[in-house]
C-alpha positions in Angstrom: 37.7 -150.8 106.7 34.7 -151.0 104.8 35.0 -151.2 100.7 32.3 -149.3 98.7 31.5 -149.6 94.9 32.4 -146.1 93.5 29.6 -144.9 91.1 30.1 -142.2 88.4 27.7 -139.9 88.0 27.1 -137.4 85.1 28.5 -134.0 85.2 26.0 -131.6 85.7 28.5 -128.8 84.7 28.4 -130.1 81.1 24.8 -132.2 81.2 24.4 -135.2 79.0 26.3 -135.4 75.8 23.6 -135.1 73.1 25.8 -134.5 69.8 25.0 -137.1 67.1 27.3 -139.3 66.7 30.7 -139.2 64.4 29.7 -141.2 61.4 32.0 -144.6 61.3 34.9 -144.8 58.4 32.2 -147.6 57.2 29.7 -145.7 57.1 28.2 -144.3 53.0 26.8 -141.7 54.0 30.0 -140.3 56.1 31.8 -140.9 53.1 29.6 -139.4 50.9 29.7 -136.5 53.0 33.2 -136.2 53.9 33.2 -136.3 49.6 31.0 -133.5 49.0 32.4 -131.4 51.6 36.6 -132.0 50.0 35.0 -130.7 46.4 33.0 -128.1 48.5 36.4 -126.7 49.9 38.3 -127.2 46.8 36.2 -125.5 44.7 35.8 -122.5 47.5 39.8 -122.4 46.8 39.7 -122.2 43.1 37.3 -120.1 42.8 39.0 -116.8 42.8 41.3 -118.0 40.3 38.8 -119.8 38.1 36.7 -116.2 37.9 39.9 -114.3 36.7 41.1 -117.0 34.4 37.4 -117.0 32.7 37.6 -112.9 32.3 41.2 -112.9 31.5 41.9 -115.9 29.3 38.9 -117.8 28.7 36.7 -114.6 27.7 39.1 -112.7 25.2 40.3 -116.4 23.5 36.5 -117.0 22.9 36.0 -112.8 21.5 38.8 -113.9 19.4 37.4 -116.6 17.9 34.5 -115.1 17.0 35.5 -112.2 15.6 37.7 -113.7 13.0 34.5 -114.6 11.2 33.7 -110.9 10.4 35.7 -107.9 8.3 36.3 -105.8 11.8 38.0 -102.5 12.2 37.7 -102.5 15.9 35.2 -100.3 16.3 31.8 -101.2 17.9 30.7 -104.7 17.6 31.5 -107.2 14.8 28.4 -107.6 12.2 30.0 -107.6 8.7 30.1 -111.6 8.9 32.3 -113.1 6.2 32.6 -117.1 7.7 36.0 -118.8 6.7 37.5 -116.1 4.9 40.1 -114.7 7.0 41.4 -118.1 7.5 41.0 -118.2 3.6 43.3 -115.3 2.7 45.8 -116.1 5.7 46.9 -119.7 4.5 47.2 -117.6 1.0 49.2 -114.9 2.3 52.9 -115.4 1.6 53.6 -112.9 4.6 52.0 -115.5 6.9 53.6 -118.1 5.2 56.7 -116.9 5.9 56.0 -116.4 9.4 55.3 -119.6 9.9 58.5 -120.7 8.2 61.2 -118.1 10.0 59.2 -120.2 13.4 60.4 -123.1 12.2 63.8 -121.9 12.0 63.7 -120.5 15.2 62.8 -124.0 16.5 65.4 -125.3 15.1 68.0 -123.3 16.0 67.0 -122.8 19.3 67.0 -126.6 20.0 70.4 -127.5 18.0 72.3 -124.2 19.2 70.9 -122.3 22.0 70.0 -125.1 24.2 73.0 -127.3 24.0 75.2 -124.4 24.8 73.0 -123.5 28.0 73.3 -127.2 28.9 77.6 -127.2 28.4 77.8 -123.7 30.5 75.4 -125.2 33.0 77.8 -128.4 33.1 80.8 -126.0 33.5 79.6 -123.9 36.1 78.8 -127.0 38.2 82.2 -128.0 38.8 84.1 -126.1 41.3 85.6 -123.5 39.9 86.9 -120.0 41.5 84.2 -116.8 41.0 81.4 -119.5 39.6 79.3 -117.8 41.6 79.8 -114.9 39.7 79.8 -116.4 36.2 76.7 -117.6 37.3 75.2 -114.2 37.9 76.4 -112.4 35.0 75.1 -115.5 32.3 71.8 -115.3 34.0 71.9 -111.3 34.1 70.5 -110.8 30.2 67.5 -112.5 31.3 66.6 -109.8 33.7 66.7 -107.4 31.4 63.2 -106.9 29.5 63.2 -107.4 26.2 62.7 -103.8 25.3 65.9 -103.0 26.8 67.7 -106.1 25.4 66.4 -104.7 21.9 67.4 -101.0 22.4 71.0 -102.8 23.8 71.6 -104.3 20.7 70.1 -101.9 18.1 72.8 -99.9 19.4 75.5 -102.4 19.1 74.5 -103.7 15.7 73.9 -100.0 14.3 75.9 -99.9 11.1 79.7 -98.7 10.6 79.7 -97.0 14.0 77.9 -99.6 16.3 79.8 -101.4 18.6 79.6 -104.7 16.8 81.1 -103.1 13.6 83.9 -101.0 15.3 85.5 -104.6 17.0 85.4 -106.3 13.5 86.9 -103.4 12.0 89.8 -103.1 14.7 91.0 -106.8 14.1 90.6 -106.4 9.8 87.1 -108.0 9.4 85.4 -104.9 8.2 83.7 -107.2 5.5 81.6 -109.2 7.9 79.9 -106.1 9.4 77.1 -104.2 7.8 73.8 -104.1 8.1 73.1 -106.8 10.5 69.3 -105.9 11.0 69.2 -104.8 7.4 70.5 -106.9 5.5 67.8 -110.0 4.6 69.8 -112.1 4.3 71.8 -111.7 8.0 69.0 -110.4 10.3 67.7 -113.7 11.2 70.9 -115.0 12.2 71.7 -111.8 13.8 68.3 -112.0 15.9 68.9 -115.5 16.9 72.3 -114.3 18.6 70.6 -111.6 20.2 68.1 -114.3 21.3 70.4 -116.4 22.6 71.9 -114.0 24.5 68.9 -113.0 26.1 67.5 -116.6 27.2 70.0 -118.8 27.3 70.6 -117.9 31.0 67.0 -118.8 31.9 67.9 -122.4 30.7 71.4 -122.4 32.4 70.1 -121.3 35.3 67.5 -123.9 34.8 69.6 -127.0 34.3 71.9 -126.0 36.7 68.7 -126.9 39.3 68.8 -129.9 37.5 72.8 -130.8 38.2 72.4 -129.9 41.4 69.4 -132.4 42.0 71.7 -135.4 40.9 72.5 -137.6 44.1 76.6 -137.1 44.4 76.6 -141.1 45.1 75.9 -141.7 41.8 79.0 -140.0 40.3 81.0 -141.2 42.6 80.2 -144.7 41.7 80.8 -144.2 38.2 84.1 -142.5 39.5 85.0 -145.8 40.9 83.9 -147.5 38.0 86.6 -145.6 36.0 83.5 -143.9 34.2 85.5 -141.3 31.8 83.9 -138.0 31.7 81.9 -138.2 28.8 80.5 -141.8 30.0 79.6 -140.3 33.2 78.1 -137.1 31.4 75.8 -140.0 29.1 75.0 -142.8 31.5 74.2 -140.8 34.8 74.1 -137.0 34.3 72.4 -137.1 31.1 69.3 -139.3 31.8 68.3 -138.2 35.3 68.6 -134.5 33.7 65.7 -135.6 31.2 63.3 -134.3 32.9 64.4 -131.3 33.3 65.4 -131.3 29.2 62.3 -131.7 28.5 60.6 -128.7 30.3 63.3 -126.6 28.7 62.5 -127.5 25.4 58.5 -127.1 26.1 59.3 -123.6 27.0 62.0 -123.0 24.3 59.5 -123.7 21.4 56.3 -122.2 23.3 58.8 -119.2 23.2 59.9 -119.4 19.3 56.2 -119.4 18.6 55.1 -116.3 20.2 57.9 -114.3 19.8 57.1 -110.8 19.9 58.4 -108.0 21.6 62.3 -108.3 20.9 61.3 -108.6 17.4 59.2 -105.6 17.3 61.8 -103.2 19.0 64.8 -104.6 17.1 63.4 -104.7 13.4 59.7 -104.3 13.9 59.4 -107.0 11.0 61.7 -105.6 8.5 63.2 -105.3 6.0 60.4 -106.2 3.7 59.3 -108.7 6.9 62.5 -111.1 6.4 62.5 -110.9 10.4 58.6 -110.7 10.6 56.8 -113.6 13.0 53.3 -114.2 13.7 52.7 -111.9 16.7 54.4 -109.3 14.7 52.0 -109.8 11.9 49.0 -110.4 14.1 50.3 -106.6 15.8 50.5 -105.2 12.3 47.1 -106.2 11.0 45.3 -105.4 14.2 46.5 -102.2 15.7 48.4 -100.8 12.1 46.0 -101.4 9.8 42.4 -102.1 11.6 42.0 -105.3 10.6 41.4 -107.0 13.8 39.0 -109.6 12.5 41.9 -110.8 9.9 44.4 -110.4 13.1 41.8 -112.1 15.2 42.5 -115.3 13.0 46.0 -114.8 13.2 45.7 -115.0 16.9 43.4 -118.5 16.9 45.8 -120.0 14.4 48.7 -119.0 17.1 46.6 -120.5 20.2 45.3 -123.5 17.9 49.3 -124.2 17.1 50.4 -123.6 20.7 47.7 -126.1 22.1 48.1 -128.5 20.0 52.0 -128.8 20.6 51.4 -128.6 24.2 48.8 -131.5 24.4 50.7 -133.5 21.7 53.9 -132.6 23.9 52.5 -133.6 27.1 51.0 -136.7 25.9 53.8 -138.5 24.3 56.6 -136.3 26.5 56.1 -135.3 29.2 53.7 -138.6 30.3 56.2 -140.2 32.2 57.3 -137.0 34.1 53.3 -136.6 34.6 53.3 -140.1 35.7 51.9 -139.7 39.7 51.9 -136.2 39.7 47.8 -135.9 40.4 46.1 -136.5 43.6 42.2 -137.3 43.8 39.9 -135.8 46.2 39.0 -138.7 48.0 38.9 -138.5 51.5 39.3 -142.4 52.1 42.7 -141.7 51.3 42.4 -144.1 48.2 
């Protein structure tokens, strides 16, 4: 048997391969290309969403902004240019004031009250208890509701002598206590921060319940076999890997206080004599009330320039730790 060198020939099917060749992982200019063509695709992605944000955000904040520099009815264009004066008369206008301080209160209330309480039902409906599933639905529940609805609700309930509220106090001897709960100065804040409360604290049960339920068992049951009481467990294990989530709540919780509109405006609609009255409401009043959408224009950028500057004083001294790792880069070295 003779033995014979095999050759390999080229395919003529196929024909020489002549396709440049794949640029090494060493190579600059594959790198610089592989670059240019990640930003190409990203910004193909973002596109879309860049356009509407620009007509639907960026456009109308900018509009805003300029036309609180002129007396504007909201007719035609702006041209009756009077500068800094509607900033002028609004840090001089005790209604404004006012607003800003009834914000404050809502804050505060909302963060010492409302929020805790979410946080103890959201502990309580994480244990196993019969029906929590239930409970669970029916707390969260107001929160589907719009806020029309919810104001309508409890416009009803709080209507004076025959509203709901009213009747119940009267049936166990506190007809004192009743009254005019939206009409009364002196109660209708407190009476709309119930109603508040009511509304949203589901959002933030429901909210730190995801949180609860994100806490590796192990760690409980290691303080279970520490002897950890409950309140030590609650403040040494629950409690800080739950910060996160605590934080994001209260982000949203004041974001919320601050633009608070629409319950406001179907329950009281600012009144009486604006005890109840917050910026959006005032902002609503000026603009499409009385035509004076310049002076409600600078309502509106005193709103956005509060807002933004909580949210990038909150994020940087906050939320920097949660934010800690969360970006990527576009490189494609995988650097």
């Amino acid at each position: 048997m003779s033995s014979t060198t095999p050759t390999f020939l080229p395919d003529k099917r196929t024909g020489p391969d002549t396709s440049p060749p794949l640029p090494s992982a060493g190579d600059p200019r594959g790198r610089a290309r592989r670059r240019v063509l990640n930003w190409l695709s990203a910004v193909g992605f973002q596109l879309p969403a860049l356009v509407l944000f620009g007509v639907l955000v960026l456009l109308p904040i900018l509009f805003a902004l300029y036309a609180a520099f002129f007396r504007w009815g909201g007719f035609g264009m702006p041209s009756d240019y009077i500068g800094a004066d509607n900033f002028t008369r609004l840090f001089q206008d005790p209604v404004f004031l006012g607003d800003l301080w009834r914000c404050l209160v809502l804050v505060v209330l909302s963060l010492a009250i409302q929020l805790p309480f979410a946080l103890a039902m959201a502990v309580l409906l994480n244990q196993k208890l019969r029906g929590r599933a239930v409970y669970r639905m029916l707390f969260f529940a107001p929160y589907v509701l719009s806020e029309a609805i919810t104001g309508v609700l409890f416009a009803m309930i709080f209507a004076p002598d025959d509203g709901l509220a009213d009747q119940i106090l009267g049936s166990v001897g506190l007809d004192g206590i009743g009254g005019e709960w939206f009409a009364d100065p002196s109660m209708v804040m407190a009476t709309l921060f119930l109603v508040m409360t009511w509304k949203y604290f589901g959002f933030h049960m429901m909210l730190y319940l995801a949180g609860l339920q994100s806490i590796p068992r192990e760690l409980t049951e290691a303080a279970l076999i520490d002897a950890a009481s409950p309140w030590q467990r609650f403040r040494n294990v629950t409690l800080p890997l739950l910060a996160p989530t605590l934080r994001i709540s209260v982000f949203l919780s004041v974001i919320g206080s601050i633009q608070l509109f629409d319950l406001v405006w179907v329950v009281t609609q600012g009144g009486p004599d604006h005890h109840s009255e917050t910026m959006a409401v005032t902002m609503f009043q000026y603009g499409f009330k009385r035509y004076q959408v310049g002076y409600a224009s600078a309502i509106s950028v005193v709103m956005f320039g509060i807002s933004l500057v909580f949210a990038l004083a909150y994020q940087r001294f906050v939320l920097r730790r949660d934010l800690a790792g969360a970006t990527t880069t576009m490189r494609g070295d995988g650097k």
